[in-house]
RONUNU-755040 format. One line per field, with one value per residue (C-alpha): residue number from 1; x, y, z. Coordinates in Angstrom, 3 decimals, padded with zeros to 6 digits, always signed. Layout:
REM RONUNU-755040
num <- c(NUM_...)
x <- c(X_...)
y <- c(Y_...)
z <- c(Z_...)
//
This chain:
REM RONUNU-755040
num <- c(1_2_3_4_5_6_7_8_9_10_11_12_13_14_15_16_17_18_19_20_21_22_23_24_25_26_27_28_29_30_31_32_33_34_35_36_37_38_39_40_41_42_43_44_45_46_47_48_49_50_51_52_53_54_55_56_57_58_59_60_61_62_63_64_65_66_67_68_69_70_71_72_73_74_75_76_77_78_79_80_81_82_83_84_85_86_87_88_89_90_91_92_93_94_95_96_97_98_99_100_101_102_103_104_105_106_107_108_109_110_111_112_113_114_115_116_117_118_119_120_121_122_123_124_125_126_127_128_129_130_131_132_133_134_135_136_137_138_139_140_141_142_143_144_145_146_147_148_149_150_151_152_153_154)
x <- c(+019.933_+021.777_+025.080_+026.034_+028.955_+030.904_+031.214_+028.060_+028.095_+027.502_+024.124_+021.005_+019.029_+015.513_+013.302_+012.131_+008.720_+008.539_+005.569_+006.632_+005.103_+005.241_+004.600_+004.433_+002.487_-000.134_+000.401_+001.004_+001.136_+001.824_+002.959_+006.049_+008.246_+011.986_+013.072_+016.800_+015.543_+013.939_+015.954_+013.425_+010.383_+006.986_+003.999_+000.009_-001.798_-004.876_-006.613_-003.307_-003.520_-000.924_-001.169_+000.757_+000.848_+003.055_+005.075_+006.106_+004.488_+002.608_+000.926_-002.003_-003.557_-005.216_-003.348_-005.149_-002.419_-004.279_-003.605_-006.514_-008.485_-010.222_-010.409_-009.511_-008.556_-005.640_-005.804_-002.793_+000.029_+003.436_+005.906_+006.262_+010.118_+009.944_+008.238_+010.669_+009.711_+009.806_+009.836_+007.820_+008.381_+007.004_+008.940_+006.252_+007.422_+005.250_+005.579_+005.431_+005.297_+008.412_+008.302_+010.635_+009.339_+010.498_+010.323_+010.263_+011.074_+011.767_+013.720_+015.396_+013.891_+015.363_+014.455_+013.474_+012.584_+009.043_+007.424_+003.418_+001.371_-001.718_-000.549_-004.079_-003.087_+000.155_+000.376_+001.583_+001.037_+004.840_+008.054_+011.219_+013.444_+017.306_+018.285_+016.692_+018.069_+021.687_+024.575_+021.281_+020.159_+021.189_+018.352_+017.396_+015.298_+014.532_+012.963_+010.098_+009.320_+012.929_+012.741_+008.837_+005.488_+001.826_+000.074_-003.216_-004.977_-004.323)
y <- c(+021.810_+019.175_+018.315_+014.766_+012.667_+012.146_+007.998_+006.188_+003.837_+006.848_+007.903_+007.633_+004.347_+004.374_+001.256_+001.085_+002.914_+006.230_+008.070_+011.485_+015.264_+017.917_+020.958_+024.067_+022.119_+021.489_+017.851_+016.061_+012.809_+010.575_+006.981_+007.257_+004.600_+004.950_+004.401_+004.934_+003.381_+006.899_+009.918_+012.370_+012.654_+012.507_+013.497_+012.348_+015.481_+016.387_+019.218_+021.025_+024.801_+026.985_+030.986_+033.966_+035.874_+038.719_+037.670_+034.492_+031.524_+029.125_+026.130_+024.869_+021.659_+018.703_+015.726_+013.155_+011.943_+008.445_+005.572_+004.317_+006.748_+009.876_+011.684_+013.766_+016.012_+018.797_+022.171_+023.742_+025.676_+026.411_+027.958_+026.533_+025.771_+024.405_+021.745_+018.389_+015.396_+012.671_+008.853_+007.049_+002.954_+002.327_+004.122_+006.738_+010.253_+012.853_+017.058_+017.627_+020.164_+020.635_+022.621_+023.023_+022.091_+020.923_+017.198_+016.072_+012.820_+012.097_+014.713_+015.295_+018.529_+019.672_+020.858_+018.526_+019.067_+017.057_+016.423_+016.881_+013.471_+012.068_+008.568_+006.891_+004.232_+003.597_+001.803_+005.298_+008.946_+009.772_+008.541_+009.641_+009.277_+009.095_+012.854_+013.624_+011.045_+010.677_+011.888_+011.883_+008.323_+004.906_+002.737_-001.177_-002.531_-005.654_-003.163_-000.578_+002.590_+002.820_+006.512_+006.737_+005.675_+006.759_+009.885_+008.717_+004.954_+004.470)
z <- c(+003.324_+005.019_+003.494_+002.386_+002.898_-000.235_+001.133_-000.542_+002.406_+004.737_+002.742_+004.276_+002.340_+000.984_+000.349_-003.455_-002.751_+000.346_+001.169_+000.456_+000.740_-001.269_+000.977_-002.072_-003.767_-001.444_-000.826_+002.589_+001.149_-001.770_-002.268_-004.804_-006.838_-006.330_-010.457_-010.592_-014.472_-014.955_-015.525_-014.475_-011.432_-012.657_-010.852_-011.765_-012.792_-015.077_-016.084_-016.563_-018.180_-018.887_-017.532_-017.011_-013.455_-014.315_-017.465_-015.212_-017.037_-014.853_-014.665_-012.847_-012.474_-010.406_-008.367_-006.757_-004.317_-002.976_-005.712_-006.919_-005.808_-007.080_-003.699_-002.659_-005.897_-004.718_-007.209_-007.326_-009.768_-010.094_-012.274_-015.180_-015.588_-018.910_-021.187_-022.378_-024.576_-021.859_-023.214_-020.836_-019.794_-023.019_-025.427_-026.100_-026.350_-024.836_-024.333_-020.495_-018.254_-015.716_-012.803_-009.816_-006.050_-002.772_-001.631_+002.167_+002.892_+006.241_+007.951_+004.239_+002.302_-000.932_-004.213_-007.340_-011.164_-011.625_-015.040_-015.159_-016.597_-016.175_-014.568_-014.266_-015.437_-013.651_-010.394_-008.562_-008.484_-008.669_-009.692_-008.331_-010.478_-010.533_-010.895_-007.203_-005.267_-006.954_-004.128_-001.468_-000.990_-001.609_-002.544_-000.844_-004.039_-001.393_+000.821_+001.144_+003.667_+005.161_+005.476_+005.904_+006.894_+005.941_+007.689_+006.897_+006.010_+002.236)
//
């Protein structure tokens, strides 16, 4: 883990929307929203069922990582850290899954709590919110891609 400067002006800066990856979970690439607004990170999944794998509860589900587009479809699971009532941009309440994962963006790796929704309808697969990039980044609302570019035609 790289270690941050305590001086905001000395913090690397991110454009309001990154391409980031999410290695444990599978996924090299997705096209997130910077939303200092929202407290938490949310990530699009579906088909989202709860397990156990040895006493540890777990949760699996389905991302599709491309906005508006159904392919391809990643399966994939994770401990389930806990489930919170999340208000969403619209005031609804909702019971989500949380689980814990690492983020890469850039050359900066470290770990996040993300919230499990079905974001269809939203104009990106993730949000990161303000908890995972407070002391790490400052963010250029004017700008986009500072820290990143696509892998792969979008």
């Amino acid at each position: 883990m790289v270690q941050h400067p305590k001086n905001p002006s000395q913090l690397p800066v991110i454009g309001w929307r990154e391409y980031l990856q999410l290695p444990e979970l599978g996924i090299s690439e997705i096209k997130a929203k910077i939303d200092t607004g929202a407290r938490s990170s949310a990530l699009h999944a579906f088909d989202i069922e709860y397990f156990e794998r040895d006493g540890t509860p777990m949760v699996s589900f389905k991302v599709h990582p491309r906005q508006r587009d159904n392919h391809p479809t990643i399966q994939t699971e994770a401990k389930l850290l806990d489930k919170r009532e999340v208000r969403s941009s619209s005031g609804q309440a909702q019971l989500r899954p949380v689980i814990q994962t690492s983020v890469q963006l850039g050359d900066e790796q470290w770990s996040i709590e993300l919230t499990l929704t079905n974001r269809d309808d939203m104009g990106f697969r993730m949000l990161l919110g303000r908890e995972a990039v407070r002391r790490r980044f400052l963010v250029d609302a004017g700008n986009s891609y500072l820290q990143s570019s696509p892998l792969s035609p979008q």
